[in-house]
N, C-alpha and C positions, 0 to 999 in steps of 0.2 A: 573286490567287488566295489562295483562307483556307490553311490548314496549316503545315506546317513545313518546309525545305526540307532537303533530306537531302544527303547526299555529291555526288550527279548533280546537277547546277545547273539541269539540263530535267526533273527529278523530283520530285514533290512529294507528302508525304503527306496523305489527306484519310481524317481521322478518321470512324467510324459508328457509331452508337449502338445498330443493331440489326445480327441476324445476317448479314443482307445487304440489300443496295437495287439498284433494278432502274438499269439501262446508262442509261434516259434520267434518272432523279433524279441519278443520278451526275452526269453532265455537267451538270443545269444546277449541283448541288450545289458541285460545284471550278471552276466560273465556264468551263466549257470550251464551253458554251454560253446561251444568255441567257435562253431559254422551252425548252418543250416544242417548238413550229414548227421550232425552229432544231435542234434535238436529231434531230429526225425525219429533217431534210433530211440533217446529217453523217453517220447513218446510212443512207440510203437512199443517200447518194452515195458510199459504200464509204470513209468518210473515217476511221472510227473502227474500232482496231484494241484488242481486249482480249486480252494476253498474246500479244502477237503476230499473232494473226489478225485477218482481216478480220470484223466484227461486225454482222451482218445486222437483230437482235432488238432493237426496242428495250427488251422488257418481259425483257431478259438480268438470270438472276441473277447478281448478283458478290457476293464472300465478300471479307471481308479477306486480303491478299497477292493479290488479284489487282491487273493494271496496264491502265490503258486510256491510249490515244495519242489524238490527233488534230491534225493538223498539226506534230507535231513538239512536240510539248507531252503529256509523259506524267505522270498520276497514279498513285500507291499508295494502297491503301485499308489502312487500319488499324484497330485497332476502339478508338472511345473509351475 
């Protein structure tokens, strides 16, 4: 996974270069998934969780300080 590893050792930050990116770039962006297909399904199978909830959209905007999960594998977004 690209980034930096923070205090949480299941947390990781992943840098953005713009104001925000939608939920499926995110994943595949911090390697939490591998395409867009795979991105779809963790979503559609209630696997991915942004600040805590359950994350239905894949076209979700996220901002920096938000956190997304999936399987026990949480990201922070930060801004480049």
């Amino acid at each position: 996974m690209m980034g930096c590893m923070t205090d949480d050792a299941s947390s990781t930050e992943v840098p953005i270069r713009d104001d925000m990116i939608r939920l499926g770039q995110l994943l595949k962006l911090a390697s939490l998934a591998e395409d867009g297909v795979e991105a779809k399904a963790l979503i559609d199978n209630g696997l991915v969780q942004v600040n805590g909830q359950i994350e239905e959209r894949r076209g979700r905007q996220l901002r920096a300080g938000d956190t997304v999960s999936v399987n026990n594998v949480s990201v922070r977004i930060t801004p480049a």
